[in-house]
TORZATI-238610 format. One record per atom (N, C-alpha, C): atom name; x, y, z; residue in three letters. Coordinates in nm, 3 decimals, decimal comma, padded with zeros to 5 digits. Each point is the difference from the previous one (the first is absolute). Layout:
<recs>
<rec atom="CA" X="X" Y="Y" Z="Z" type="ala"/>
...
</recs>
This chain:
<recs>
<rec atom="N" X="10,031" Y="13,372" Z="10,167" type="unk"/>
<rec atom="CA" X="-00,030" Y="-00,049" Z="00,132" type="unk"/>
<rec atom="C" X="00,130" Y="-00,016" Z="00,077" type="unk"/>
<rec atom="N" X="00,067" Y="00,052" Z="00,095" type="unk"/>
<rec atom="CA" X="00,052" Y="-00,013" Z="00,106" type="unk"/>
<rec atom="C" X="00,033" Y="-00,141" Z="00,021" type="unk"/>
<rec atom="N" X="00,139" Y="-00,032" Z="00,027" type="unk"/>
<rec atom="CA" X="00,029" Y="-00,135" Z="00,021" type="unk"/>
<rec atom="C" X="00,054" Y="00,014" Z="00,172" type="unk"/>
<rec atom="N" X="-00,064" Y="-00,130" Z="00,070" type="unk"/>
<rec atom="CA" X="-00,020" Y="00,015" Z="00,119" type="unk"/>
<rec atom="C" X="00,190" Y="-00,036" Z="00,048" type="unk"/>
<rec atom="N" X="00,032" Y="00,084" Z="00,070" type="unk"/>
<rec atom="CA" X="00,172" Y="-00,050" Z="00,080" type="unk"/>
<rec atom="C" X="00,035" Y="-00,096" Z="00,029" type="unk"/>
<rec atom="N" X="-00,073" Y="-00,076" Z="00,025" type="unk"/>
<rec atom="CA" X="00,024" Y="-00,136" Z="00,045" type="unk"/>
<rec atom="C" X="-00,034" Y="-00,088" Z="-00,061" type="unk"/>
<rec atom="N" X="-00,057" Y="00,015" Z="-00,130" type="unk"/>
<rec atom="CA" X="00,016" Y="-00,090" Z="-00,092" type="unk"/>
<rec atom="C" X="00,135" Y="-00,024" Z="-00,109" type="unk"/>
<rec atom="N" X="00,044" Y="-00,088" Z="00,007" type="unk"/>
<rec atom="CA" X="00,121" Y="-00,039" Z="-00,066" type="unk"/>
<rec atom="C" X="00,009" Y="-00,090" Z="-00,140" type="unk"/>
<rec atom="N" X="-00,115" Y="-00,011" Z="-00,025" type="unk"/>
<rec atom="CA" X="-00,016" Y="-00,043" Z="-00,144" type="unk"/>
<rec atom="C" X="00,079" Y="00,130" Z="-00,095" type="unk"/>
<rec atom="N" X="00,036" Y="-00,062" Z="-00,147" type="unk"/>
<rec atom="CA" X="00,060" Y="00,064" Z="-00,068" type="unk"/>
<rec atom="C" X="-00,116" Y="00,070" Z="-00,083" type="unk"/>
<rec atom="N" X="-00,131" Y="-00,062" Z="-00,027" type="unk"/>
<rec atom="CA" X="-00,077" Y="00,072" Z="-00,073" type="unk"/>
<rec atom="C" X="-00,148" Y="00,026" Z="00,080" type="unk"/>
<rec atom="N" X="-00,070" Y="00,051" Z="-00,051" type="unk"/>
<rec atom="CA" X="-00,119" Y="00,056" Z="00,066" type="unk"/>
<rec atom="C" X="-00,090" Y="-00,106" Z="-00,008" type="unk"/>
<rec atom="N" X="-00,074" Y="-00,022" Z="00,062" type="unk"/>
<rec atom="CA" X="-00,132" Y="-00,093" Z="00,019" type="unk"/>
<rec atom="C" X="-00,118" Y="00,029" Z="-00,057" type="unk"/>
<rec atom="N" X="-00,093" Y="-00,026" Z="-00,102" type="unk"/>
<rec atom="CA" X="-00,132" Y="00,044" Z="00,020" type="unk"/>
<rec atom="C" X="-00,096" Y="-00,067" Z="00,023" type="unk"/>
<rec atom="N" X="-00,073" Y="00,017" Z="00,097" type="unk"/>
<rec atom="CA" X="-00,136" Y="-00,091" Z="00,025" type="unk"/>
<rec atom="C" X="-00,112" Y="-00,093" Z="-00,153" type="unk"/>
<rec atom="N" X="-00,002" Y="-00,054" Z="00,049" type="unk"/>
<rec atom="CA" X="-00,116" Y="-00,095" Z="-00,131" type="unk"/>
<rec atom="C" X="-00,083" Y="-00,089" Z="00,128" type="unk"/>
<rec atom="N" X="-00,098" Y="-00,066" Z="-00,119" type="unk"/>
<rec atom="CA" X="-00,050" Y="-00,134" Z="00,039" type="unk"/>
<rec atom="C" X="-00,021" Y="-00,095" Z="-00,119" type="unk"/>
<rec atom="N" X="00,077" Y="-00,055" Z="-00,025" type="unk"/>
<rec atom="CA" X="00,024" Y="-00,017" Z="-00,116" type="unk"/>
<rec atom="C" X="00,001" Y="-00,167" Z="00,010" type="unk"/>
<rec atom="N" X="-00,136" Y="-00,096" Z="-00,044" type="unk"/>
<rec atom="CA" X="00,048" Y="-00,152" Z="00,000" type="unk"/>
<rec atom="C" X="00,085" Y="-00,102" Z="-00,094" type="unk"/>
<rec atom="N" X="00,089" Y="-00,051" Z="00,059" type="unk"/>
<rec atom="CA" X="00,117" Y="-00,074" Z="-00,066" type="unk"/>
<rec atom="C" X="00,002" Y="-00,164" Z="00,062" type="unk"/>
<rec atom="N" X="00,092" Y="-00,037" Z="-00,084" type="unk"/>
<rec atom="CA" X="00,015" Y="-00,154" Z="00,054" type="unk"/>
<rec atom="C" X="00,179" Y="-00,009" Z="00,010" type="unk"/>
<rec atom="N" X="00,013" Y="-00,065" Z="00,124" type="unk"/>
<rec atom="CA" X="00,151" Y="-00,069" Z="-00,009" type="unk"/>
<rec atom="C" X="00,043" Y="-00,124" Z="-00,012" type="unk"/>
<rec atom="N" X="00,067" Y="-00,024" Z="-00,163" type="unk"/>
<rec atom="CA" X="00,043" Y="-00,152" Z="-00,040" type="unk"/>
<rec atom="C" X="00,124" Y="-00,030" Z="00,033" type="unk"/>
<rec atom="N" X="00,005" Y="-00,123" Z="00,022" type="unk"/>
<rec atom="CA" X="00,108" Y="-00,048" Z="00,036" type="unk"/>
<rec atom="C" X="00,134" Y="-00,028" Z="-00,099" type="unk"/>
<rec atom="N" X="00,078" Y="00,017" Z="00,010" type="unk"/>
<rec atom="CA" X="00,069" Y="-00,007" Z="-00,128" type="unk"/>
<rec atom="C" X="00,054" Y="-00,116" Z="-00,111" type="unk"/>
<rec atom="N" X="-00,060" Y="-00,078" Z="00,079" type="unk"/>
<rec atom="CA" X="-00,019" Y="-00,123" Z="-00,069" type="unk"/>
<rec atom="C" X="-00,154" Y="00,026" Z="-00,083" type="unk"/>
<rec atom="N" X="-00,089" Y="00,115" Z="00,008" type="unk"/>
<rec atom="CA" X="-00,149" Y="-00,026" Z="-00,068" type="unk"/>
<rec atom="C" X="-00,039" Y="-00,087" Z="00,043" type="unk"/>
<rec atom="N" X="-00,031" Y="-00,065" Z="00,115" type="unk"/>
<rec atom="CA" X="-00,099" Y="-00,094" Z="00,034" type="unk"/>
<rec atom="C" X="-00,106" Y="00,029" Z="00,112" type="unk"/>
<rec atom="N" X="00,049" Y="00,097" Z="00,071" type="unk"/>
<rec atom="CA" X="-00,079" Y="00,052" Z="00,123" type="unk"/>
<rec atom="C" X="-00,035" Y="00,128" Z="-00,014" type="unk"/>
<rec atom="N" X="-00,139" Y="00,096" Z="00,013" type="unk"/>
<rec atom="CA" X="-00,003" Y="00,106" Z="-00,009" type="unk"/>
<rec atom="C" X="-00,072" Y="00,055" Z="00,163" type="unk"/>
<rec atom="N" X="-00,009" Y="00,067" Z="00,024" type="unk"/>
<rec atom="CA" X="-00,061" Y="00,050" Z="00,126" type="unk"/>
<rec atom="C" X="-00,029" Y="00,186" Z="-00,034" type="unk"/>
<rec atom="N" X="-00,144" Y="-00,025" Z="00,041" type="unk"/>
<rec atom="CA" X="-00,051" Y="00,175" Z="-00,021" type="unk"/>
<rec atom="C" X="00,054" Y="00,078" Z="00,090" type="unk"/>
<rec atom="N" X="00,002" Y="00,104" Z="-00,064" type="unk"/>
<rec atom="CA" X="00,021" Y="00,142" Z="00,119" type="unk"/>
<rec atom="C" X="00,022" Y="00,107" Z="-00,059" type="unk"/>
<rec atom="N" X="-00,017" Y="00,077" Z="00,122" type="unk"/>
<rec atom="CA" X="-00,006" Y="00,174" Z="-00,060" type="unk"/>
<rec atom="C" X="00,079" Y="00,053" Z="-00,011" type="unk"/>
<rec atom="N" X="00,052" Y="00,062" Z="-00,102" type="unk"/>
<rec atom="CA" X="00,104" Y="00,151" Z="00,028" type="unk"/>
<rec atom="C" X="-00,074" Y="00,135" Z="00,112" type="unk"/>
<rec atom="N" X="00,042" Y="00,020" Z="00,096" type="unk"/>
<rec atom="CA" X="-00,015" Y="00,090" Z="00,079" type="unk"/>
<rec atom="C" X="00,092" Y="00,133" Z="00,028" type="unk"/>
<rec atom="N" X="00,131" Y="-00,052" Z="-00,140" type="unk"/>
<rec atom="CA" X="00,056" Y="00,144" Z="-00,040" type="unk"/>
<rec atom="C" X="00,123" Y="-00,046" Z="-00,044" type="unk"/>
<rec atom="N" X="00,044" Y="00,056" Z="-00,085" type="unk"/>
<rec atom="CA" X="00,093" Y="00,010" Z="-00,109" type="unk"/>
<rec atom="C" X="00,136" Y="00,113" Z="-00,008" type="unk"/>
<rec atom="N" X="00,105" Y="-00,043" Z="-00,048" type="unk"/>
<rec atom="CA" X="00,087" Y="00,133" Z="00,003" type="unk"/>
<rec atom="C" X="00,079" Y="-00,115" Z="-00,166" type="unk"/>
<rec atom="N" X="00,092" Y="00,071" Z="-00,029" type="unk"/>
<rec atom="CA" X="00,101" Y="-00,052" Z="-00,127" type="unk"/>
<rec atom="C" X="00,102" Y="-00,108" Z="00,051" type="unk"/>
<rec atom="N" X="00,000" Y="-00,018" Z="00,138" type="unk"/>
<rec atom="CA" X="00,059" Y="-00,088" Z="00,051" type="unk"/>
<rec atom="C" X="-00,042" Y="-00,139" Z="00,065" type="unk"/>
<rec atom="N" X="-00,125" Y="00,033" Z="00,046" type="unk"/>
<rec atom="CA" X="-00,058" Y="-00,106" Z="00,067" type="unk"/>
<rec atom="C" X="-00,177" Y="00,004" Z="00,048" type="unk"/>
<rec atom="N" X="-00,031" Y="-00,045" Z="00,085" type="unk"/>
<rec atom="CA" X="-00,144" Y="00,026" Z="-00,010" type="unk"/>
<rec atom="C" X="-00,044" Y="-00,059" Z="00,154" type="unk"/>
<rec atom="N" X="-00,104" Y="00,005" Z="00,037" type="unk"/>
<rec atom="CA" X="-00,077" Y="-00,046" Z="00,097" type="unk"/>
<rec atom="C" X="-00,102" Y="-00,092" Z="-00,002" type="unk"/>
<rec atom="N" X="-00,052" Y="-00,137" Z="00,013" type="unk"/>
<rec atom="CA" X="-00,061" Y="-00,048" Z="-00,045" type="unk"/>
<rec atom="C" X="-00,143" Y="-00,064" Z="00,101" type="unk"/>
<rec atom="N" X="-00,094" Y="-00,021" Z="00,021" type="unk"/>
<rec atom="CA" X="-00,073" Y="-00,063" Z="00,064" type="unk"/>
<rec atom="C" X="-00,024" Y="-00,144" Z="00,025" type="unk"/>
<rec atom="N" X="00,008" Y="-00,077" Z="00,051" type="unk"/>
<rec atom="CA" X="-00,033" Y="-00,166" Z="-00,027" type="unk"/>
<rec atom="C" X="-00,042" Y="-00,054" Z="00,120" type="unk"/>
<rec atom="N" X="-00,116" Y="-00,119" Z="-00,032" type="unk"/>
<rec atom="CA" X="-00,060" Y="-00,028" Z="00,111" type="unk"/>
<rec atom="C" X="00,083" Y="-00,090" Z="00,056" type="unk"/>
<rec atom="N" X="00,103" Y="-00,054" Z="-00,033" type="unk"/>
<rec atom="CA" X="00,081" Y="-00,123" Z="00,066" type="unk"/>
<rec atom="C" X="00,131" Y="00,056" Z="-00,050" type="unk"/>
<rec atom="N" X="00,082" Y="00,057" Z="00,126" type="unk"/>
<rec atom="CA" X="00,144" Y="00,029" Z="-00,060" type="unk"/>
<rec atom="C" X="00,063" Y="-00,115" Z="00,040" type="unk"/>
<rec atom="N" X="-00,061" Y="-00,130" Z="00,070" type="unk"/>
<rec atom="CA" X="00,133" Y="-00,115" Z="00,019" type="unk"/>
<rec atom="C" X="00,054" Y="-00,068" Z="-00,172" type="unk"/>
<rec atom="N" X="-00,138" Y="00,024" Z="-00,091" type="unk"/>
<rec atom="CA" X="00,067" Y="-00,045" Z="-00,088" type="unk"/>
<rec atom="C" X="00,003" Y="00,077" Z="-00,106" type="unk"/>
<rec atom="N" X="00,125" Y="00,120" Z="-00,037" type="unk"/>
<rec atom="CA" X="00,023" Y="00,082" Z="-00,048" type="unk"/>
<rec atom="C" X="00,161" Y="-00,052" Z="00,012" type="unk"/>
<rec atom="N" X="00,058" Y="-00,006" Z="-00,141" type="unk"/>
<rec atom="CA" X="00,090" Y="-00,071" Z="00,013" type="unk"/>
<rec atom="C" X="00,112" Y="00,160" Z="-00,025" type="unk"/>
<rec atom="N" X="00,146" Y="-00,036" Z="00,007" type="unk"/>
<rec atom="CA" X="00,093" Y="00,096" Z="-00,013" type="unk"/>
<rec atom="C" X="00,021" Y="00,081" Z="-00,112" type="unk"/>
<rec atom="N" X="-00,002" Y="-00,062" Z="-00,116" type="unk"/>
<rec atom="CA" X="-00,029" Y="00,043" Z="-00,143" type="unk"/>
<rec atom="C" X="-00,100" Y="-00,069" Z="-00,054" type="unk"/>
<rec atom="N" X="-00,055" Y="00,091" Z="-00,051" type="unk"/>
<rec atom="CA" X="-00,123" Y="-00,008" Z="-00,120" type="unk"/>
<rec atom="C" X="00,023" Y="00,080" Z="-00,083" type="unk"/>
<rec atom="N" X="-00,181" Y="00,010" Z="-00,051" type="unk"/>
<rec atom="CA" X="00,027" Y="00,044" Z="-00,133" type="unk"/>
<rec atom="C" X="-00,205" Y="00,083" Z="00,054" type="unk"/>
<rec atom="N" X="00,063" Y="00,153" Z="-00,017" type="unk"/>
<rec atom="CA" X="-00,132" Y="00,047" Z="00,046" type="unk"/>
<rec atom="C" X="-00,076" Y="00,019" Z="-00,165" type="unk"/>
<rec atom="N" X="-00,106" Y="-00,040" Z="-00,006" type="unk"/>
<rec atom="CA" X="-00,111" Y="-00,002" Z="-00,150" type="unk"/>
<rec atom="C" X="-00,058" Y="00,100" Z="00,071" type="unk"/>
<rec atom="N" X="00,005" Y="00,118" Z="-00,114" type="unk"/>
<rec atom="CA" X="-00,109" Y="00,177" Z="00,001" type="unk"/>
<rec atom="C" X="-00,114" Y="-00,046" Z="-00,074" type="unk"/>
<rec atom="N" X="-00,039" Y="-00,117" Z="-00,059" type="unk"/>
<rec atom="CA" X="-00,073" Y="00,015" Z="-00,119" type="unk"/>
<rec atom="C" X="-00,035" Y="-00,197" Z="-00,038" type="unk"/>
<rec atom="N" X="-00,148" Y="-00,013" Z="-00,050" type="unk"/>
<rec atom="CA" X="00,021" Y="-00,110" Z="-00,061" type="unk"/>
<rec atom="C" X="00,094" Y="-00,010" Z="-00,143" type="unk"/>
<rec atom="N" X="00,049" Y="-00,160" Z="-00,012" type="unk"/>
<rec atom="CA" X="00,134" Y="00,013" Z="-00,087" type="unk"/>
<rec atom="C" X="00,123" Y="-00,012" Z="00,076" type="unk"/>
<rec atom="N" X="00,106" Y="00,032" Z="-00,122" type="unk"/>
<rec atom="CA" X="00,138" Y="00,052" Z="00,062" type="unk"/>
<rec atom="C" X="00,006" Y="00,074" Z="00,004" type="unk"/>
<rec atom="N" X="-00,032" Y="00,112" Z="00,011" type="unk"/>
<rec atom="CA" X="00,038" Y="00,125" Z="00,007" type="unk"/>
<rec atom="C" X="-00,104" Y="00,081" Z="00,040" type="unk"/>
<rec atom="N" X="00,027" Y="00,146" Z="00,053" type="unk"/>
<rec atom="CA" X="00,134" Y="00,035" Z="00,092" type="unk"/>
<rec atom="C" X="00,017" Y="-00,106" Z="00,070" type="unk"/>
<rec atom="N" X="00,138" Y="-00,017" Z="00,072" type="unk"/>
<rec atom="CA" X="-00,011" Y="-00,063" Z="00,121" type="unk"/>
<rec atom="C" X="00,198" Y="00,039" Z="00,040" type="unk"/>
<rec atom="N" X="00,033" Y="-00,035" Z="00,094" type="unk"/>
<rec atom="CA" X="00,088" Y="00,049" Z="00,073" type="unk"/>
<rec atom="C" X="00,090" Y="-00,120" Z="00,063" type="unk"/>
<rec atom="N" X="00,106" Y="-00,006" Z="00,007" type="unk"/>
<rec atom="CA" X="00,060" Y="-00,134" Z="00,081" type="unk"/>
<rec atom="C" X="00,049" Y="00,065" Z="00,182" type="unk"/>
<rec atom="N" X="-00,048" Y="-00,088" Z="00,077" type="unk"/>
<rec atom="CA" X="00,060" Y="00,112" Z="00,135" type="unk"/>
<rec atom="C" X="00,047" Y="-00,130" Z="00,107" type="unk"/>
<rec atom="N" X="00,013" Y="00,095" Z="00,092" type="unk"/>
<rec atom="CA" X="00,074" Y="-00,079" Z="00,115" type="unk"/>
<rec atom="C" X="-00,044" Y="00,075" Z="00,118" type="unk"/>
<rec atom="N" X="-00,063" Y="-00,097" Z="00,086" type="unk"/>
<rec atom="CA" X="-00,076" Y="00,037" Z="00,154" type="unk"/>
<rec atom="C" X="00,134" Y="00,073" Z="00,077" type="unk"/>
<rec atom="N" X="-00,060" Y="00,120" Z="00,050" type="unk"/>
<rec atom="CA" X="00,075" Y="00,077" Z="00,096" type="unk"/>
<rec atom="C" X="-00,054" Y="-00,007" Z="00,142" type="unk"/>
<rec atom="N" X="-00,137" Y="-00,023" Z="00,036" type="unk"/>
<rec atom="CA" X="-00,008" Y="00,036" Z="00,132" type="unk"/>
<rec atom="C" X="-00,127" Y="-00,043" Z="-00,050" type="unk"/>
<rec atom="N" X="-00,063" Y="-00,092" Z="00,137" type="unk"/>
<rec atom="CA" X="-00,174" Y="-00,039" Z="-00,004" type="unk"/>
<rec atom="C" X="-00,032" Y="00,026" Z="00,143" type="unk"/>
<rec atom="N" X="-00,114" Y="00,063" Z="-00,011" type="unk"/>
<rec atom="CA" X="-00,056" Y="00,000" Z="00,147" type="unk"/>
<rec atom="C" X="-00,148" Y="00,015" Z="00,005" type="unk"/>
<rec atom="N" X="-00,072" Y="-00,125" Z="00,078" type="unk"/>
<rec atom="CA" X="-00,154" Y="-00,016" Z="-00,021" type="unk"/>
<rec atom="C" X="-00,008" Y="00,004" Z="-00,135" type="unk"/>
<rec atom="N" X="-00,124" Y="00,007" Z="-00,071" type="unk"/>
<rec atom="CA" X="-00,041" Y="00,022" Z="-00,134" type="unk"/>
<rec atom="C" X="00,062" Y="00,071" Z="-00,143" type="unk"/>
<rec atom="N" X="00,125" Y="00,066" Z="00,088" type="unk"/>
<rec atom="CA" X="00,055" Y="00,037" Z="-00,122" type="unk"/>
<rec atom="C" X="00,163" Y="-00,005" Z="-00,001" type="unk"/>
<rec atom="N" X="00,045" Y="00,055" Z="-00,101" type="unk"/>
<rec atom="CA" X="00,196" Y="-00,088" Z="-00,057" type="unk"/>
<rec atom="C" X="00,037" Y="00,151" Z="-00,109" type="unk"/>
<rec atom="N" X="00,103" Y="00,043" Z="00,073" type="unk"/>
<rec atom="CA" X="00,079" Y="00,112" Z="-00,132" type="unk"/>
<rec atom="C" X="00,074" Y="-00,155" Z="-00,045" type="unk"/>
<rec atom="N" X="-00,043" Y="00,118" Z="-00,177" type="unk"/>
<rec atom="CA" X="00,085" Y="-00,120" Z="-00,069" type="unk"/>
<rec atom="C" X="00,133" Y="00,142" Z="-00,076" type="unk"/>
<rec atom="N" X="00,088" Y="-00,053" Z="-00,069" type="unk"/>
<rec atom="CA" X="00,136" Y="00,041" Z="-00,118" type="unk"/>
<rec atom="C" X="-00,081" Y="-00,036" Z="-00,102" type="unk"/>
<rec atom="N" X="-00,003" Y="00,036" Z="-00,097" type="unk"/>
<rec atom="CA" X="00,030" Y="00,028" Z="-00,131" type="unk"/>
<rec atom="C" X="00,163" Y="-00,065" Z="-00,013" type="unk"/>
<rec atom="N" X="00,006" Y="-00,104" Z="-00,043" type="unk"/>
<rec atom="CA" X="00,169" Y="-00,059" Z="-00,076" type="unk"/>
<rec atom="C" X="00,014" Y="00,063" Z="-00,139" type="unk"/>
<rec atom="N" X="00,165" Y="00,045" Z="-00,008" type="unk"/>
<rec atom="CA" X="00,038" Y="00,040" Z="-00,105" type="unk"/>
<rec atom="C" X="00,033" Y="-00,121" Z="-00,080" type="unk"/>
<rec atom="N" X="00,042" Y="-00,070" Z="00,036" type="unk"/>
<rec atom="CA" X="00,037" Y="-00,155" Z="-00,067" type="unk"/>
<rec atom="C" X="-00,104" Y="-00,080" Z="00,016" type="unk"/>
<rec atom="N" X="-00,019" Y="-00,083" Z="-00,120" type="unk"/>
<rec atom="CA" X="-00,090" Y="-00,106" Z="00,024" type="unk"/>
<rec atom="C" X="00,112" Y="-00,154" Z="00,035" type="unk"/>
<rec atom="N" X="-00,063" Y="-00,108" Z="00,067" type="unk"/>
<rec atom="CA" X="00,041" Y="-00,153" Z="-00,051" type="unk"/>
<rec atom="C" X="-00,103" Y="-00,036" Z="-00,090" type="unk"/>
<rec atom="N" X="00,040" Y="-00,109" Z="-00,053" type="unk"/>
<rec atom="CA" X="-00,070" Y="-00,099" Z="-00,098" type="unk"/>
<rec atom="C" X="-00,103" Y="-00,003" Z="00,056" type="unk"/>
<rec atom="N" X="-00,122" Y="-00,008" Z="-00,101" type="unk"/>
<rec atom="CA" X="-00,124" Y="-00,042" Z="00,118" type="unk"/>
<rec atom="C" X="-00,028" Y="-00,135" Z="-00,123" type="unk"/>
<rec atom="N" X="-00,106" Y="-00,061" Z="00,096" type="unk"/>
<rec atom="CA" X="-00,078" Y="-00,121" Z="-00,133" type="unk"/>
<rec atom="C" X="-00,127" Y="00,028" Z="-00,014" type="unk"/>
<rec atom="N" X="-00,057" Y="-00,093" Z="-00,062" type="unk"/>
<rec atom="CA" X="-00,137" Y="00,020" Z="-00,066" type="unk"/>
<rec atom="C" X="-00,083" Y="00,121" Z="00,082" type="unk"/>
<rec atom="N" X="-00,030" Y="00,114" Z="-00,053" type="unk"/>
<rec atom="CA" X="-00,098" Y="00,111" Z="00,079" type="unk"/>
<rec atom="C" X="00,075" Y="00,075" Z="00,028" type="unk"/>
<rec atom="N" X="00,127" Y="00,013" Z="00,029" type="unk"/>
<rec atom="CA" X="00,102" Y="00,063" Z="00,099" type="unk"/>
<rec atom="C" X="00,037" Y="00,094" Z="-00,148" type="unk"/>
<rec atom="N" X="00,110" Y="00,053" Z="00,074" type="unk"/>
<rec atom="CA" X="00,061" Y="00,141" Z="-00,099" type="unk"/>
<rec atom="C" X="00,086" Y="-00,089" Z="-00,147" type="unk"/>
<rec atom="N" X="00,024" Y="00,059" Z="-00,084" type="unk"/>
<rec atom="CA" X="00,046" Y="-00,050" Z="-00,096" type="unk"/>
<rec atom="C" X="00,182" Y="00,022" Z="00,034" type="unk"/>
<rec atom="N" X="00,073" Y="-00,048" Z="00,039" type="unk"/>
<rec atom="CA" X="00,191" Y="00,006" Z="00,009" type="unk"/>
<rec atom="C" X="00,008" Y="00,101" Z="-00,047" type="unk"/>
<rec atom="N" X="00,061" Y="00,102" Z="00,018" type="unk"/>
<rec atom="CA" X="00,042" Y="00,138" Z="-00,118" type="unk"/>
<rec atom="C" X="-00,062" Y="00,104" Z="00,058" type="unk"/>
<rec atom="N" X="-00,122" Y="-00,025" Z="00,008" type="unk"/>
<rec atom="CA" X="-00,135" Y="00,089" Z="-00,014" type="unk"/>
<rec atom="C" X="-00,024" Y="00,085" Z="00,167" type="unk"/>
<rec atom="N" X="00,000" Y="00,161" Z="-00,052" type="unk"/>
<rec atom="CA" X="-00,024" Y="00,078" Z="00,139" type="unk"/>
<rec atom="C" X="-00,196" Y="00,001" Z="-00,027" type="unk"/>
<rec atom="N" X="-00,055" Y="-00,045" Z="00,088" type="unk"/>
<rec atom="CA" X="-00,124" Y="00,030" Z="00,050" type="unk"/>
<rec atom="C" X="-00,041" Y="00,133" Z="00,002" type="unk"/>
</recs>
């Protein structure tokens, strides 16, 4: 597929609809939402309330720990937020990522 010129992402995007939850990295807060598309870097997400979508989380693919992903809000507008994919984790606590550990 043709990558559009004016897109400046480093990797390609592919569409999903895919439902997920975003925890807080403390594990105490979760909030639903959709993946509305994915690349190796970051993703697109759906949510009915982006005021409280905090800067880093911790996106859950799955009930459990796992998959899940640690990221950081890039851009929200109306109902939805590109998120990063972090190469580094911080400490998380109870629910959150394990210290060490890539998601």
């Amino acid at each position: 597929m043709p990558r559009n010129p004016k897109d400046k992402r480093r990797s390609q995007r592919r569409p999903l609809r895919y439902p997920a939850r975003i925890v807080s990295v403390d594990g105490r807060e979760t909030i639903p939402c959709v993946l509305t598309d994915v690349s190796q870097t970051g993703a697109r997400v759906r949510i009915e309330d982006d005021g409280t979508l905090p800067d880093d989380f911790i996106l859950r693919l799955a009930e459990g720990n796992r998959p899940r992903r640690v990221c950081r809000l890039v851009w929200r507008a109306k109902s939805q937020a590109g998120v990063r994919f972090e190469k580094e984790e911080a400490e998380a606590g109870s629910g959150g990522v394990p210290p060490g550990r890539i998601a």
